[in-house]
C-alpha positions in Angstrom: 81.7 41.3 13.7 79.5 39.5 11.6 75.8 38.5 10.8 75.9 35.3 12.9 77.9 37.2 15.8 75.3 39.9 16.4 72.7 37.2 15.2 74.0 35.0 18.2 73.6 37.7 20.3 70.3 38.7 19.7 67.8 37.2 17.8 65.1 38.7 18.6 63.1 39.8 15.8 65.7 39.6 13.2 64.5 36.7 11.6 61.0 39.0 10.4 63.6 42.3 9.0 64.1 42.7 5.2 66.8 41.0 3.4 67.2 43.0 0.6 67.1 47.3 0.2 63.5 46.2 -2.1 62.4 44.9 0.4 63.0 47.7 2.9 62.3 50.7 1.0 58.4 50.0 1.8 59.1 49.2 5.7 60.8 52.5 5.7 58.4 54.4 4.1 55.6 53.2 6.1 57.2 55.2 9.2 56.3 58.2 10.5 60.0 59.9 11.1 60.8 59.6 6.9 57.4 60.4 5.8 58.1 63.7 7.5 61.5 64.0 7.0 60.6 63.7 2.9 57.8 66.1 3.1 60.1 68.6 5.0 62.8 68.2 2.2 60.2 68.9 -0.3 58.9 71.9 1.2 62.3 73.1 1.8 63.6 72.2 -2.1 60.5 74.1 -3.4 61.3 77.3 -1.0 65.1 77.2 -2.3 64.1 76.9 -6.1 61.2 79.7 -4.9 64.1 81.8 -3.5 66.9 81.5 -6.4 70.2 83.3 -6.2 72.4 80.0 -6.6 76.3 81.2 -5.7 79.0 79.6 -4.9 78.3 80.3 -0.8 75.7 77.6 -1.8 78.4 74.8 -1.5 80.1 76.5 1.0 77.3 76.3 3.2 77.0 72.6 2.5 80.9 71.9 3.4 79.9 73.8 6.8 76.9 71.4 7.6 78.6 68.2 5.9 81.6 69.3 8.7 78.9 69.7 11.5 77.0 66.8 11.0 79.4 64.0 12.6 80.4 66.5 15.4 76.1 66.9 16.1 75.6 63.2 15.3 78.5 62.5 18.3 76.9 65.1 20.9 73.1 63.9 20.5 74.1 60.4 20.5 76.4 61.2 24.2 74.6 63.6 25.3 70.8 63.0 24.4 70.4 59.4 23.8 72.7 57.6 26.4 71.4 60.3 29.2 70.6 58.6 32.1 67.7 59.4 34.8 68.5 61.6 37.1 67.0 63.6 40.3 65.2 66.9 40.8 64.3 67.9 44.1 64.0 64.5 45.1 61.9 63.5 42.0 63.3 60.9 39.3 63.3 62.5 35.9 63.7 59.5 32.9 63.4 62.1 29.7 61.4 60.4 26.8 64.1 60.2 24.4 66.7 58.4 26.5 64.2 56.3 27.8 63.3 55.5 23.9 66.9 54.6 23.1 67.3 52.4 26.0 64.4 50.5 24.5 66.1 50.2 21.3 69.5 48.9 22.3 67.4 46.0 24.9 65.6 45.5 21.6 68.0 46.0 18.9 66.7 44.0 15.8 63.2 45.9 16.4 63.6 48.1 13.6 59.9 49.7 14.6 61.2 51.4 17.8 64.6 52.7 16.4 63.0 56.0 14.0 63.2 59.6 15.6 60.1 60.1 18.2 57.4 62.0 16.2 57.3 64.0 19.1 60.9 65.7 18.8 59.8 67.1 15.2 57.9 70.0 17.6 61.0 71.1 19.2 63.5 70.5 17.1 62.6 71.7 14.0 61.6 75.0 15.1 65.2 75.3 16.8 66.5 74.3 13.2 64.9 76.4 11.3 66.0 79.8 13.4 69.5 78.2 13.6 69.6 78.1 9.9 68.0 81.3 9.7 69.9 83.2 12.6 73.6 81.4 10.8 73.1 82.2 7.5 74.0 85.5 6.3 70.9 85.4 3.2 67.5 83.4 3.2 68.8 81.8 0.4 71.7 80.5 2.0 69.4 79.7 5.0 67.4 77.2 2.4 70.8 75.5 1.5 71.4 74.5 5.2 67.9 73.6 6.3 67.6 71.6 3.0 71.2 69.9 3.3 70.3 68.9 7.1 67.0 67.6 6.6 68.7 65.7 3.9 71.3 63.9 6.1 68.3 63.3 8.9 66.5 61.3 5.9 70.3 59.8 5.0 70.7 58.7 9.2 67.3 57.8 9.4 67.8 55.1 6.6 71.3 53.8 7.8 70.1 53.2 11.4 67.1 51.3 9.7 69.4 49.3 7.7 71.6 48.3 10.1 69.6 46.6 12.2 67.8 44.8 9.3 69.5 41.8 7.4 70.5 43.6 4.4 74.3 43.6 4.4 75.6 46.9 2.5 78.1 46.4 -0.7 80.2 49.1 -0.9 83.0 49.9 1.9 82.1 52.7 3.0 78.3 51.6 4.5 80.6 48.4 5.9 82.2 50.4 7.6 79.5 52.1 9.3 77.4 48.9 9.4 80.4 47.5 11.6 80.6 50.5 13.7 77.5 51.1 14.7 77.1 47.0 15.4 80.4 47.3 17.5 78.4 50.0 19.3 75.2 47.8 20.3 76.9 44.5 20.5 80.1 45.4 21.8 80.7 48.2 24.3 78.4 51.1 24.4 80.8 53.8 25.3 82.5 53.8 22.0 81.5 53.8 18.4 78.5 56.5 18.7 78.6 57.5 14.8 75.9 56.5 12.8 76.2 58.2 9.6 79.7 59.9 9.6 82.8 58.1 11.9 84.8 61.7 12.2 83.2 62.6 15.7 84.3 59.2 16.8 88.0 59.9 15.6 87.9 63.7 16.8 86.5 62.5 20.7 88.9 59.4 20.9 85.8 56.8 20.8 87.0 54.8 18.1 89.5 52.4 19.7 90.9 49.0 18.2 88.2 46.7 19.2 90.9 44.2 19.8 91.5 46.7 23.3 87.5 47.3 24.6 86.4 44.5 25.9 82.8 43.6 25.9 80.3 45.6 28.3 77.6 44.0 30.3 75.8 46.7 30.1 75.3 47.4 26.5 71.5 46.7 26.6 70.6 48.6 29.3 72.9 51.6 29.3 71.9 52.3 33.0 75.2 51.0 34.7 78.5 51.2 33.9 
């Protein structure tokens, strides 16, 4: 699938992204979601310098959360974004988030809708923090993790943006995720949900030969289907 495919598709608002990664680094930054993802990293580099003890377990804990992170990435994608509205004692419940991401795949090349909602930050990152604290065995090690993850939400933050920009990655790798999550959005919705990292896809059985899925009517709503 390229450019002109997805471009044929859905044009809204494509012609007005970035062409180039100078061009994007400022668009980026002027979001809230990286602003605080950078400030968070900071804070969390300065605490693990603060803290010292560098071992080993230091890279061990980063192999554990570099083995979580597709498997996370998979379930919130499932589980969180493509959860649909249901009913609670006869009252229609359409959570924020969901509702957010439908937005965002009706709207696909409006890279201003696409960033985590501010108002996640609140909740999640007090869950993260006393997971990473709770898991670890040592503060120190407790740094690593919340440092490393923070990390990769900066990392996912910037590959969703660039994806649905114009800038066209160079090295296989982001093609490869560039082409999955476009597969994803343009495609069929039910497959393809890695963003950053394809091995929850290959683990869950959601990354078929395209040449079998056909193409979903629904992909821009994700309410039927």
């Amino acid at each position: 699938m390229n450019v002109s495919e997805t471009k044929g598709r859905s044009a809204v608002g494509l012609e007005h992204s970035p062409r180039t990664l100078r061009e994007a680094l400022p668009i980026f930054l002027r979001h809230g979601s990286p602003r605080i993802l950078l400030l968070l990293m900071g804070l969390a580099l300065v605490g693990r310098v603060r803290a010292g003890g560098f071992s080993p377990f230091d890279f061990v804990v980063v192999a554990v959360v570099l083995l979580y992170w597709p498997v996370q990435e998979w379930l919130i994608h499932v589980f969180v974004l493509h959860a649909k509205p249901f009913v609670l004692l006869g009252r229609k419940i359409d959570l924020p988030v969901p509702r957010s991401h439908r937005a965002h795949h009706q709207d696909p090349w409006n890279y201003r809708i696409l960033f985590i909602p501010l108002h996640t930050y609140l909740y999640t990152l007090p869950i993260l923090v006393l997971l990473c604290f709770r898991l670890a065995p040592t503060r120190e090690l407790a740094l690593t993790a919340l440092l490393v993850h923070l990390a990769l939400t900066l990392h996912y933050e910037a590959v969703h943006f660039l994806v649905h920009t114009r800038v066209v990655p160079r090295t296989p790798y982001y093609q490869r995720l560039w082409r999955n999550h476009r597969l994803h959005h343009f495609r069929n919705e039910h497959f393809w949900y890695g963003v950053t990292r394809l091995g929850g896809d290959r683990l869950f059985g959601t990354a078929p030969d395209v040449a079998h899925v056909t193409v979903s009517p629904t992909a821009r709503t994700l309410l039927e289907g």
